[in-house]
C-alpha atoms as an extended CHARMM CRD file, in Angstrom:
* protein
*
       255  EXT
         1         1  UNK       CA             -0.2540000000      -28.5210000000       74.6020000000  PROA      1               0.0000000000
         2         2  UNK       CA             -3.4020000000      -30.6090000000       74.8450000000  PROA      2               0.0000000000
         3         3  UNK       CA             -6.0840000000      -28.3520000000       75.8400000000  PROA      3               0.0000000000
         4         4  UNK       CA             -9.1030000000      -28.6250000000       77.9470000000  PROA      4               0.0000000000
         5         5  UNK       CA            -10.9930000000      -30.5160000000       75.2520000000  PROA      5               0.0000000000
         6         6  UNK       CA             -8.5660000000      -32.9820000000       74.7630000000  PROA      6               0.0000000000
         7         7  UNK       CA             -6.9690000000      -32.1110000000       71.3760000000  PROA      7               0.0000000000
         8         8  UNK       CA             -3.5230000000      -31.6150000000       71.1630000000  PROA      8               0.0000000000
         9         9  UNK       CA             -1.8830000000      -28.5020000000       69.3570000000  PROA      9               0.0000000000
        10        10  UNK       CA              0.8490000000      -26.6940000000       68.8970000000  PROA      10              0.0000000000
        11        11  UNK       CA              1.9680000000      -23.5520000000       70.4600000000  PROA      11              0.0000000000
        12        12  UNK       CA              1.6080000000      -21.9250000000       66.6710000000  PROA      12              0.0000000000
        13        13  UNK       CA             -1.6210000000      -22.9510000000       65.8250000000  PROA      13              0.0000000000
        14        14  UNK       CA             -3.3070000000      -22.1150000000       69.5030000000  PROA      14              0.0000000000
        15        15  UNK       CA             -1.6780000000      -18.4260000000       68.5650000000  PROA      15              0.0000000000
        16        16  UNK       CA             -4.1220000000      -19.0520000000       65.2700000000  PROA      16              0.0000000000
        17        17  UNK       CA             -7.0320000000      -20.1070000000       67.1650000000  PROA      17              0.0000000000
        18        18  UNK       CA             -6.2790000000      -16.8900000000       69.2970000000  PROA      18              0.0000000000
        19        19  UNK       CA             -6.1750000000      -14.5220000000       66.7310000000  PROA      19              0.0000000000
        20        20  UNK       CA             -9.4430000000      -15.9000000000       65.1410000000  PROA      20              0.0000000000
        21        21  UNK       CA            -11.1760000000      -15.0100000000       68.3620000000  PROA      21              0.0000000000
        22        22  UNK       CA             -9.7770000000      -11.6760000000       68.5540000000  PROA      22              0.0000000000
        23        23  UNK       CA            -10.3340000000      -10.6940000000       64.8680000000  PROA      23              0.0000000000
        24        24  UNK       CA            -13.8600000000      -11.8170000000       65.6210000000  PROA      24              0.0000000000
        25        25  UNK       CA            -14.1120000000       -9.6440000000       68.7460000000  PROA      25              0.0000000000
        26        26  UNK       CA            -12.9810000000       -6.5180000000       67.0240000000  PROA      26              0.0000000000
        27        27  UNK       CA            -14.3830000000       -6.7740000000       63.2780000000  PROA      27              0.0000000000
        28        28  UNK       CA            -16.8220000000       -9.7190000000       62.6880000000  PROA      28              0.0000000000
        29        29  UNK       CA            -15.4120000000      -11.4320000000       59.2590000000  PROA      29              0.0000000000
        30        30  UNK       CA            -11.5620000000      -12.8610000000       59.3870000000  PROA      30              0.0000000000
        31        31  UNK       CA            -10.0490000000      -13.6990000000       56.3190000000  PROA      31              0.0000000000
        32        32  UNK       CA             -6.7280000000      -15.0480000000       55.8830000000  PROA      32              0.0000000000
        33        33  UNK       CA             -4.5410000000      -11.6670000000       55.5480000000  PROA      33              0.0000000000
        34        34  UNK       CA             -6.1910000000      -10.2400000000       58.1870000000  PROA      34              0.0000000000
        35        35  UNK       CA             -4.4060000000      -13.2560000000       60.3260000000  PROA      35              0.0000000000
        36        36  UNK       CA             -1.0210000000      -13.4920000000       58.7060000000  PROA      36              0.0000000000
        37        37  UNK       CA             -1.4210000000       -9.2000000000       59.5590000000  PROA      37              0.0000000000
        38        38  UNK       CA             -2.0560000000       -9.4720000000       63.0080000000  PROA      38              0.0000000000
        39        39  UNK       CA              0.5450000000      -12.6200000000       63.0690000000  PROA      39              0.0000000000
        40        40  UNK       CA              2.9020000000      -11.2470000000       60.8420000000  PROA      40              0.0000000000
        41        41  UNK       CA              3.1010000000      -14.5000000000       59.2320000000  PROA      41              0.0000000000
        42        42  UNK       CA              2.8050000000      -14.9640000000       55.1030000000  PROA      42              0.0000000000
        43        43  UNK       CA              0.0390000000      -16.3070000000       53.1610000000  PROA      43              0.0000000000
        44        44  UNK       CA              1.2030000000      -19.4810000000       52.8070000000  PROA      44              0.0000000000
        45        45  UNK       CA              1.6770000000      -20.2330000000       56.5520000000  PROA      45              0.0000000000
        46        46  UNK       CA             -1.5210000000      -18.7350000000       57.3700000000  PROA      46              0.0000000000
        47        47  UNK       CA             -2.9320000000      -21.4120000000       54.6610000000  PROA      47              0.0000000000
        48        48  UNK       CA             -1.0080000000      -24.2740000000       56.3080000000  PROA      48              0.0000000000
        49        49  UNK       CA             -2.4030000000      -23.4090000000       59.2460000000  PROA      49              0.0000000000
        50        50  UNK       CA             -5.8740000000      -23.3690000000       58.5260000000  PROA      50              0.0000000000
        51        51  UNK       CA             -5.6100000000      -26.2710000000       56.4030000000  PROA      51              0.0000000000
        52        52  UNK       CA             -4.4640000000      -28.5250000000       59.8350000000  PROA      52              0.0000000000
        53        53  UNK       CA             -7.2200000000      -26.1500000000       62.2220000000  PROA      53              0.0000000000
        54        54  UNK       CA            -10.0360000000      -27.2210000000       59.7970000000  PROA      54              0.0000000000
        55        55  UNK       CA             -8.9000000000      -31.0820000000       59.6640000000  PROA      55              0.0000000000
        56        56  UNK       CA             -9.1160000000      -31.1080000000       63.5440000000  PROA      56              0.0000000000
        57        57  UNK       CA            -12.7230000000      -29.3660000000       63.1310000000  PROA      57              0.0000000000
        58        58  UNK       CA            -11.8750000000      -26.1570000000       64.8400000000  PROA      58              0.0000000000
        59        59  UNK       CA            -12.3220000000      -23.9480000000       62.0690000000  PROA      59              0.0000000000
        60        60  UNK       CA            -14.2200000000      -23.8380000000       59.1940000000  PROA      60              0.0000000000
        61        61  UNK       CA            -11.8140000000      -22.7670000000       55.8440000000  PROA      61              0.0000000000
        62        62  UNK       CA            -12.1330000000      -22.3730000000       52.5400000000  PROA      62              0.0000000000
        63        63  UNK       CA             -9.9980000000      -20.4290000000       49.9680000000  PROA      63              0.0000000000
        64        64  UNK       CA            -10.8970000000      -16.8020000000       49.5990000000  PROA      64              0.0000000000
        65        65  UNK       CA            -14.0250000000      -17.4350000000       52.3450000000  PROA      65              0.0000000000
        66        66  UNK       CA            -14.8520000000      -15.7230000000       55.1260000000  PROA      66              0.0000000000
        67        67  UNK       CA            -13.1390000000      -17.8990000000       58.5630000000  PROA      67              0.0000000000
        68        68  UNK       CA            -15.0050000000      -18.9270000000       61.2300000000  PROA      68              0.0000000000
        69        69  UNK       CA            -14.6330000000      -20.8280000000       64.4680000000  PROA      69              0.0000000000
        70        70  UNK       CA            -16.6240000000      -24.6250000000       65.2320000000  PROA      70              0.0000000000
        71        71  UNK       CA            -18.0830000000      -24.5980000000       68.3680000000  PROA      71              0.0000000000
        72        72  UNK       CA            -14.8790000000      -26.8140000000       69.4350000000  PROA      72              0.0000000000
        73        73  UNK       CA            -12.8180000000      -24.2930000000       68.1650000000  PROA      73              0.0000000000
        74        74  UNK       CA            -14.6260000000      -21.5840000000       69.5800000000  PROA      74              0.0000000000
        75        75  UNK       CA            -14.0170000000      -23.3050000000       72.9020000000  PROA      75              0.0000000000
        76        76  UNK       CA            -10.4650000000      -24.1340000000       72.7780000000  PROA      76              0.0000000000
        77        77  UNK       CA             -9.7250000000      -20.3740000000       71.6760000000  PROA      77              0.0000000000
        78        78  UNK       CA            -11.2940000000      -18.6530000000       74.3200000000  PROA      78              0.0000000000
        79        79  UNK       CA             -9.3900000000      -20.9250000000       76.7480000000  PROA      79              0.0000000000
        80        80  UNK       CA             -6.4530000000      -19.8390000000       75.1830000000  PROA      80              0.0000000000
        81        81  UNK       CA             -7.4720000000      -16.2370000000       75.6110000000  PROA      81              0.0000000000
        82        82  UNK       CA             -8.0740000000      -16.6740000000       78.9700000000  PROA      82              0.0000000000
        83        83  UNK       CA             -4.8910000000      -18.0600000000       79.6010000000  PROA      83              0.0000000000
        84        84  UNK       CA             -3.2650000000      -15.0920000000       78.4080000000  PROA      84              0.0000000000
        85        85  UNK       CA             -4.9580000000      -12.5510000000       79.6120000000  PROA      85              0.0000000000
        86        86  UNK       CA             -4.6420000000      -14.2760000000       83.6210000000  PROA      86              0.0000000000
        87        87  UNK       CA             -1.0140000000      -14.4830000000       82.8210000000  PROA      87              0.0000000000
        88        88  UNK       CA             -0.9600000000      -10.6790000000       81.2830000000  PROA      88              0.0000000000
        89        89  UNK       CA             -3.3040000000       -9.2910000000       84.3750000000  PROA      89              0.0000000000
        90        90  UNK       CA             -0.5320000000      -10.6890000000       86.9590000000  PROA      90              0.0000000000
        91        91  UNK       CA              2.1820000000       -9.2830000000       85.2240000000  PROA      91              0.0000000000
        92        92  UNK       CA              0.6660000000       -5.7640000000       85.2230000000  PROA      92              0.0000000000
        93        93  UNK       CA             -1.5520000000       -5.9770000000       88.1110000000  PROA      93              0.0000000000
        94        94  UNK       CA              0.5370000000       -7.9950000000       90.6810000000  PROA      94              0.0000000000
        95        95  UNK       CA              4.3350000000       -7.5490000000       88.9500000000  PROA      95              0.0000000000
        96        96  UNK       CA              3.7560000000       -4.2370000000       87.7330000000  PROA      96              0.0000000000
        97        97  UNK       CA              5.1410000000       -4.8330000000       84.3750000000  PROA      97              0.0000000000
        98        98  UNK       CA              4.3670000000       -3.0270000000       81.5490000000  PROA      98              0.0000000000
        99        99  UNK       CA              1.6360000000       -3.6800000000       78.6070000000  PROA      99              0.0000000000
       100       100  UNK       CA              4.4930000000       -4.9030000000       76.2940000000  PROA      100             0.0000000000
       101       101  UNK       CA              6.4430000000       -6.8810000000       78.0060000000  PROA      101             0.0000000000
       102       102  UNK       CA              3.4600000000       -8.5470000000       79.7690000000  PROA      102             0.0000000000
       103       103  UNK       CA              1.8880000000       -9.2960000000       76.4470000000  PROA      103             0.0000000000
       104       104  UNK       CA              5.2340000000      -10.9700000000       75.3070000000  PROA      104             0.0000000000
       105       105  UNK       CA              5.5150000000      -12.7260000000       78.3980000000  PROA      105             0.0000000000
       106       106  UNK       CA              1.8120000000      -14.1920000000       78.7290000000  PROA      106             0.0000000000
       107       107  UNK       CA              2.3860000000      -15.2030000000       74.9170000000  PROA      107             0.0000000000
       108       108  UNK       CA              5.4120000000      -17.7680000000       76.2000000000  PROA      108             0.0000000000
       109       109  UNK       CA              3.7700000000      -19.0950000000       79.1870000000  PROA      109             0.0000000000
       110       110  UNK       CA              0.2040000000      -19.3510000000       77.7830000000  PROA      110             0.0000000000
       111       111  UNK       CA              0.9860000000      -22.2520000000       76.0460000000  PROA      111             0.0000000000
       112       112  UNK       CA              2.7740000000      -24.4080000000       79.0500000000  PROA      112             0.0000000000
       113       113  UNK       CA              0.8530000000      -23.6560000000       82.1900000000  PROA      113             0.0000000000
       114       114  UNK       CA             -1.1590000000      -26.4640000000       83.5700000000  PROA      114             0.0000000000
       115       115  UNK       CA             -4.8410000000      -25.5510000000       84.5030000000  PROA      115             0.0000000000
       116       116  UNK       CA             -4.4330000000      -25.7640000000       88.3770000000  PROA      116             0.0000000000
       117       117  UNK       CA             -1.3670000000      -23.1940000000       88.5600000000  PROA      117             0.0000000000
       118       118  UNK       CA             -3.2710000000      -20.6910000000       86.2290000000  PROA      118             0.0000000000
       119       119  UNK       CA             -6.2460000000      -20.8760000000       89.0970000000  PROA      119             0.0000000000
       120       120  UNK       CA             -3.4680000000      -19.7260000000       91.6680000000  PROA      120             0.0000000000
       121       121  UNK       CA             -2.7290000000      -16.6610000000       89.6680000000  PROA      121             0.0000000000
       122       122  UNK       CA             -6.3260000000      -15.9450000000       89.3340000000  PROA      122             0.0000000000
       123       123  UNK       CA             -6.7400000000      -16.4740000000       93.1040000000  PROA      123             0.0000000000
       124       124  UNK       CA             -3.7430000000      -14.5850000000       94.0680000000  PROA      124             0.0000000000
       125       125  UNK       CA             -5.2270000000      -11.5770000000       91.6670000000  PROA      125             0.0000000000
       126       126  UNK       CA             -8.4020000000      -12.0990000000       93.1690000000  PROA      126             0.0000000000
       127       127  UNK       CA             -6.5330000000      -12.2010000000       97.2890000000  PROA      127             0.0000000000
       128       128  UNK       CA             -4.5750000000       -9.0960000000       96.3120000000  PROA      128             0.0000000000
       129       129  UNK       CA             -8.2000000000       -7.2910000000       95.3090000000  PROA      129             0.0000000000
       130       130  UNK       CA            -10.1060000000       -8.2570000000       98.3630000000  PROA      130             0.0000000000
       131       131  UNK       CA             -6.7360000000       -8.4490000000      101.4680000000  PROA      131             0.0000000000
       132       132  UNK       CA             -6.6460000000       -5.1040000000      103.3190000000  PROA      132             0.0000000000
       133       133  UNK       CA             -2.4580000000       -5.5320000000      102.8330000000  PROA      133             0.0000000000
       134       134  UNK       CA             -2.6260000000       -5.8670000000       99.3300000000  PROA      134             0.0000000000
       135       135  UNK       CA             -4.4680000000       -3.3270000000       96.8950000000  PROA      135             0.0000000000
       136       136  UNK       CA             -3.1450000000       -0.8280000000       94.4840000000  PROA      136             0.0000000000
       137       137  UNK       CA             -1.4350000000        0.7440000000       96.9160000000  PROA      137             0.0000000000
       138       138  UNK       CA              0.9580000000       -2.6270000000       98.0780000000  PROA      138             0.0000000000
       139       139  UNK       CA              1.4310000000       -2.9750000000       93.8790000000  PROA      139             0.0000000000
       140       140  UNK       CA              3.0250000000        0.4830000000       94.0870000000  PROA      140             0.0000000000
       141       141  UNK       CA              5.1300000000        0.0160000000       97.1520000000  PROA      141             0.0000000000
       142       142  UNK       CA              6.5080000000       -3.3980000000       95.1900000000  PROA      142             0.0000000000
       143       143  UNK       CA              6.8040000000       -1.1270000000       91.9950000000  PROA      143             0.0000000000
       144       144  UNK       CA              8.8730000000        1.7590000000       94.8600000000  PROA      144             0.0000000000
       145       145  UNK       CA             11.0280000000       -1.8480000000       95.8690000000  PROA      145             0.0000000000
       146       146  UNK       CA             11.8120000000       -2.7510000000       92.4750000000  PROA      146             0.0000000000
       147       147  UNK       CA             12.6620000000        0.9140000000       91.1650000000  PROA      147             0.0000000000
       148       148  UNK       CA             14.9150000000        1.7350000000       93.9930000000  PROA      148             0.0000000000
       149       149  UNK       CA             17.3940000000       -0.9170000000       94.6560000000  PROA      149             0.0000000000
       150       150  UNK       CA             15.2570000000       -3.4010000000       97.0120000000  PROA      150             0.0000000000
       151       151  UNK       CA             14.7320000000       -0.8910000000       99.4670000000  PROA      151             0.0000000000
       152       152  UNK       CA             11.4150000000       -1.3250000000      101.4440000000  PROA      152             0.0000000000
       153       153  UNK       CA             10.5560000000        2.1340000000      102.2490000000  PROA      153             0.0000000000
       154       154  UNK       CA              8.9760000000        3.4810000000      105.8860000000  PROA      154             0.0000000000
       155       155  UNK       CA              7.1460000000        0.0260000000      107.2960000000  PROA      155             0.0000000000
       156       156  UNK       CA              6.2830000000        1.0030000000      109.8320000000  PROA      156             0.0000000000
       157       157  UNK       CA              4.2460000000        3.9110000000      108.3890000000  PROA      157             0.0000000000
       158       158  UNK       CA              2.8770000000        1.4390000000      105.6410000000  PROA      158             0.0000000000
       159       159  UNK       CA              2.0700000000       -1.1550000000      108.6080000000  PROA      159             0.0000000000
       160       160  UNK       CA              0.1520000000        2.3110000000      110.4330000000  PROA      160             0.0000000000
       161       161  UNK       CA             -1.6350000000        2.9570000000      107.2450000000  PROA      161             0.0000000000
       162       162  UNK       CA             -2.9980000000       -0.3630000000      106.1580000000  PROA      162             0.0000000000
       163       163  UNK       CA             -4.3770000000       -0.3680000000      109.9070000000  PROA      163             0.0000000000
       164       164  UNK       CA             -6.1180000000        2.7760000000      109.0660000000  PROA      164             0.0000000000
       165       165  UNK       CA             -7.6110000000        1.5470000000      106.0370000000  PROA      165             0.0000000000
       166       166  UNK       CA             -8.9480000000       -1.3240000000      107.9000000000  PROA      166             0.0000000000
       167       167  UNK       CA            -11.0300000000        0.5770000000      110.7360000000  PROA      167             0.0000000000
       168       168  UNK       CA            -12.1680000000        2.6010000000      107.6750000000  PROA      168             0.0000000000
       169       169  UNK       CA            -13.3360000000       -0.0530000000      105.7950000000  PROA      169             0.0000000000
       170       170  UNK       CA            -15.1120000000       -1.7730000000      109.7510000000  PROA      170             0.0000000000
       171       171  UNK       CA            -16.8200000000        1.4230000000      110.0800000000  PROA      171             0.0000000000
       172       172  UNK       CA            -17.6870000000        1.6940000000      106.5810000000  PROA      172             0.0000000000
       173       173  UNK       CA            -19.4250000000       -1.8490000000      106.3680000000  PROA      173             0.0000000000
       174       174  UNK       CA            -21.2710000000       -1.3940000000      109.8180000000  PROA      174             0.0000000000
       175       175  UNK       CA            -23.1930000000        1.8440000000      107.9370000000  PROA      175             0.0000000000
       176       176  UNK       CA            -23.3820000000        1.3840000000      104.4210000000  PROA      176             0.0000000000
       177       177  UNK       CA            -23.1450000000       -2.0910000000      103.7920000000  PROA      177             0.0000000000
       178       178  UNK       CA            -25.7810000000       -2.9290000000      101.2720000000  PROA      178             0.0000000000
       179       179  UNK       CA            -26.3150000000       -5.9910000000       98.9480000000  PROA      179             0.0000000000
       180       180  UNK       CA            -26.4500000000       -4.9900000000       95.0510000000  PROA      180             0.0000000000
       181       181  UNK       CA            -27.1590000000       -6.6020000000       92.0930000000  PROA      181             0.0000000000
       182       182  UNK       CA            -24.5570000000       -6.9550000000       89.5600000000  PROA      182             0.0000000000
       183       183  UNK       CA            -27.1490000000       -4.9840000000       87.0200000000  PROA      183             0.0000000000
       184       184  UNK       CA            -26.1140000000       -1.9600000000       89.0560000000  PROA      184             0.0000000000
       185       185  UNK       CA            -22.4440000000       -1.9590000000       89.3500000000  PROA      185             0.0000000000
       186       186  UNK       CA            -20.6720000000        0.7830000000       86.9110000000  PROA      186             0.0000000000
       187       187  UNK       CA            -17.9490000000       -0.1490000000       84.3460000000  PROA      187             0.0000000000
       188       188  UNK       CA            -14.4770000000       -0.7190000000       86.3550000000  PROA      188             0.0000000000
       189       189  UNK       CA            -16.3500000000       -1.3690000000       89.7340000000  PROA      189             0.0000000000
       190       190  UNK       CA            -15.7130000000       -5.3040000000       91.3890000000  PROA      190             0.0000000000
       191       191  UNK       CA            -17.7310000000       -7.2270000000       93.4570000000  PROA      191             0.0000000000
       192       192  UNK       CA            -18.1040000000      -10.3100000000       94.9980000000  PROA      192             0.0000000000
       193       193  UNK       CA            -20.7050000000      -12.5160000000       94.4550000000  PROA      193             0.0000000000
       194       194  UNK       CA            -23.2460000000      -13.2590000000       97.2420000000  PROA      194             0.0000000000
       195       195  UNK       CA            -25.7260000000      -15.8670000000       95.8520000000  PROA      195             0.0000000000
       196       196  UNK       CA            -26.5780000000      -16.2350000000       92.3120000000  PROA      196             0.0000000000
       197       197  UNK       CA            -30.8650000000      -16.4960000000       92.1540000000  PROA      197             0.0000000000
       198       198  UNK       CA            -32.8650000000      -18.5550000000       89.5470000000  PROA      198             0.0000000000
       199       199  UNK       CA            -31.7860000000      -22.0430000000       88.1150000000  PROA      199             0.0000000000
       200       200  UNK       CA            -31.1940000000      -21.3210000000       84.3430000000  PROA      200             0.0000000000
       201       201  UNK       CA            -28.1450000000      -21.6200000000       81.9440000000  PROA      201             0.0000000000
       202       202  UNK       CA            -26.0170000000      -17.9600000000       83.5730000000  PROA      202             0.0000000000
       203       203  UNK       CA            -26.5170000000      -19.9690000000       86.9190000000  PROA      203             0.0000000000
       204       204  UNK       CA            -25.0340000000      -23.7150000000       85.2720000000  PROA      204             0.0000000000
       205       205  UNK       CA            -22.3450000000      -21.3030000000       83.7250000000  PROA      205             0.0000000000
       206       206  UNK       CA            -21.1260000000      -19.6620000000       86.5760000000  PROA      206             0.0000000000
       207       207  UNK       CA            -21.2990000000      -22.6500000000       88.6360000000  PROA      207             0.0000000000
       208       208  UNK       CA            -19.5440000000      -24.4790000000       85.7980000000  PROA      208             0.0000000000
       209       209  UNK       CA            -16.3770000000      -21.8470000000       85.9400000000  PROA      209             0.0000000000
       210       210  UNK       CA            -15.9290000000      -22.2180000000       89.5430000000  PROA      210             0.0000000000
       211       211  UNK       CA            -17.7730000000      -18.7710000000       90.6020000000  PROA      211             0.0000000000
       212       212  UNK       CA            -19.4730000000      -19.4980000000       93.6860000000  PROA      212             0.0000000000
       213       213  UNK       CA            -20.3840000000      -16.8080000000       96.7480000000  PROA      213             0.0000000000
       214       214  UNK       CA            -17.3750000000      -14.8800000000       97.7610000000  PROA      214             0.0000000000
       215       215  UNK       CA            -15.9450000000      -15.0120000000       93.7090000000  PROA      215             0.0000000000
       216       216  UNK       CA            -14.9560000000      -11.4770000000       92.3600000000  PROA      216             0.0000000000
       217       217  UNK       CA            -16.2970000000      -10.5490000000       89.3260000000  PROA      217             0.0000000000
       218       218  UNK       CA            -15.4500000000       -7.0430000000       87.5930000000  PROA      218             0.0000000000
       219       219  UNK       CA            -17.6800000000       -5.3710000000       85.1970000000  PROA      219             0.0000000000
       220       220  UNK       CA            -16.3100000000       -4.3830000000       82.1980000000  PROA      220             0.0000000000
       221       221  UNK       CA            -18.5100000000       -2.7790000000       79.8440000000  PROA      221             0.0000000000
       222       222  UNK       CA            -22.1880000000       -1.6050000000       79.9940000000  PROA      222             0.0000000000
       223       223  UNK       CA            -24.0880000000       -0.7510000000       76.8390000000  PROA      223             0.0000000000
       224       224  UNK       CA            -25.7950000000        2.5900000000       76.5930000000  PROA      224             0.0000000000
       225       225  UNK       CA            -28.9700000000        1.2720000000       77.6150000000  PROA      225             0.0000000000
       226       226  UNK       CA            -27.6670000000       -1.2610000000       80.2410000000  PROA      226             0.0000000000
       227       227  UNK       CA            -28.6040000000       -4.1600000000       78.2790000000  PROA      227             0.0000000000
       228       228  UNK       CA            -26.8320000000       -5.8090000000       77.4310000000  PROA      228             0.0000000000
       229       229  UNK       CA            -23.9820000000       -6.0930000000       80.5350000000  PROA      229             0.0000000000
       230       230  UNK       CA            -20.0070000000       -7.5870000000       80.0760000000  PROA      230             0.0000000000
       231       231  UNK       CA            -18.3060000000       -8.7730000000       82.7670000000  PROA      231             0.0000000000
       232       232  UNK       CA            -15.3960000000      -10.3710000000       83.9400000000  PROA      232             0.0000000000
       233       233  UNK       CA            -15.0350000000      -13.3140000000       86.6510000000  PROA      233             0.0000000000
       234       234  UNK       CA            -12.2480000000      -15.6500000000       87.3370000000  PROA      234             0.0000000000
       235       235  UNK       CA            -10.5180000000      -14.5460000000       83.8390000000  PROA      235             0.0000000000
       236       236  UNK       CA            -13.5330000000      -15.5850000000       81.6410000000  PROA      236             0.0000000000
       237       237  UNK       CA            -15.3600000000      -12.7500000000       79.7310000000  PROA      237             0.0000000000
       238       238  UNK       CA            -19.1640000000      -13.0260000000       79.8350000000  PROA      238             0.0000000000
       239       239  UNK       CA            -21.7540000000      -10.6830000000       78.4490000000  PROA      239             0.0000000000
       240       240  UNK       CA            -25.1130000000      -11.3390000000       80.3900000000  PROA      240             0.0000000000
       241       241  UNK       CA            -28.6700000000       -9.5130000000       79.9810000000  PROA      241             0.0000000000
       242       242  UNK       CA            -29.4720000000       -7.2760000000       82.3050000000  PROA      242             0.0000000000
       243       243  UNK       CA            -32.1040000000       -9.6370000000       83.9060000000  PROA      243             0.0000000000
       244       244  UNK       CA            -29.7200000000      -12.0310000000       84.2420000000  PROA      244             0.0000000000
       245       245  UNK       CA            -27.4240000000       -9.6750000000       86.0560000000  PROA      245             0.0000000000
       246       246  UNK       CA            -30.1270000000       -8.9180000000       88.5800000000  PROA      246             0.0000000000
       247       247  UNK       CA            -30.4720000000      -12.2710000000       89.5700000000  PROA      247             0.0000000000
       248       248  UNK       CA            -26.8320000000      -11.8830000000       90.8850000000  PROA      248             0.0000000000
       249       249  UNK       CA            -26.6850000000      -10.3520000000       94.2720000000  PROA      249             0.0000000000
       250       250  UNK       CA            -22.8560000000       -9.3170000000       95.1850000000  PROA      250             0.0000000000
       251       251  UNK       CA            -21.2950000000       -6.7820000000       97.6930000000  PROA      251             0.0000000000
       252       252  UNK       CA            -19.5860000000       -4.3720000000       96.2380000000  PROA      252             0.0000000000
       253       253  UNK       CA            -15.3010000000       -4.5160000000       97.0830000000  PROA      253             0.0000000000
       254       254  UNK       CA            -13.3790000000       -1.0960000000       97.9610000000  PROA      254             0.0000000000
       255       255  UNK       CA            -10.6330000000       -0.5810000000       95.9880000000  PROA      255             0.0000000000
């Protein structure tokens, strides 16, 4: 596939670039058994590998030397990392597949999907988040279809309920309904973004990946201080400081 920079790889060596990144995230250092481990690939493959990744200037190799990524490479890996993990969310969030099978699945597909139909799944993630019909609760009602021969259940209840959940919310947003900054959000909570304040490089970056007002973003992790803050928006993982997540005003989304 020819990725968003242009160069054109193989499905086997954007699963390299892929578990460079990842062996970064969790441990730092990558050597070469610690891919052919998490590959289950042999030495010599891993070398061959390398050998083409480092020609292209996405990695930089030598024997029995620590691996890292180029900037390039750096690039083109996390863009194959966020391909999967779309693919993986709307298997388990939307399909309600399990972790396994998802993985597997996202692993085939990652390497195929053009650009513009991997922003649908992020919207339709994003639609089934925010829509008063959709929700956790309309995943498990499709995971109740699925597990019980097609059948659809009381609808009319469901139709009674989502009504319910609607007035809630009204009534909720005519009282409480309070602007935040992202700085404040807690680990699993999702928001979406009002107006992002300031001009500097978080703003060009967000702009740059399509978040604009109304775009969910998720946070993911905050360190034990609260600096510094990772977060998740439009399948792209970010880690921002916490004054940079103050500049972000966003509205918090019941889930």
């Amino acid at each position: 596939m020819t990725d968003a920079s242009g160069i054109e790889l193989s499905a086997s060596l954007e699963d390299y670039l892929e578990a460079i990144l990842r062996i970064i995230q969790d441990k730092q250092a990558v050597r070469a058994k610690d891919i052919g481990k998490r590959l289950n690939v042999g030495r010599s493959s891993v070398t061959g590998a390398l050998q083409a990744l480092a020609q292209r200037e996405l990695v930089n190799y030598a024997p029995y030397d620590v691996i890292t990524l180029t900037d390039k490479g750096r690039a083109v890996a996390q863009d194959v990392l966020r391909r999967h993990e779309v693919l993986r969310e709307f298997f388990v969030k939307v399909l309600a597949v399990n972790d396994t099978d998802a993985d597997a699945a996202a692993c085939k597909m990652e390497h195929a999907i053009p650009d513009g139909v991997l922003e649908r799944f992020v919207e339709f993630v994003e639609f089934v988040d925010r829509c008063p019909r959709g929700g956790s609760k309309w995943i498990r009602g499709f995971g109740y279809y699925c597990e019980h021969d097609n059948a659809t259940g009381n609808c009319e209840k469901c139709v009674e309920l989502v009504l319910d959940d609607v007035r809630s919310r009204q009534m909720a947003n005519t009282t409480e309904k309070k602007a935040a900054n992202l700085a404040s959000l807690k680990p699993g909570e999702k928001a979406a973004i009002i107006k992002i304040a300031g001009s500097g490089g978080i703003r060009r970056r967000l702009l740059d990946m399509g978040a604009t007002s109304g775009t969910l973003v998720e946070v993911e992790r905050v360190a034990p201080l609260g600096d510094p803050i990772e977060v998740k928006i439009k399948g792209y993982h970010l880690t921002l400081r916490q004054e940079e997540a103050q500049r972000i005003q966003v509205e918090l989304v019941q889930q």
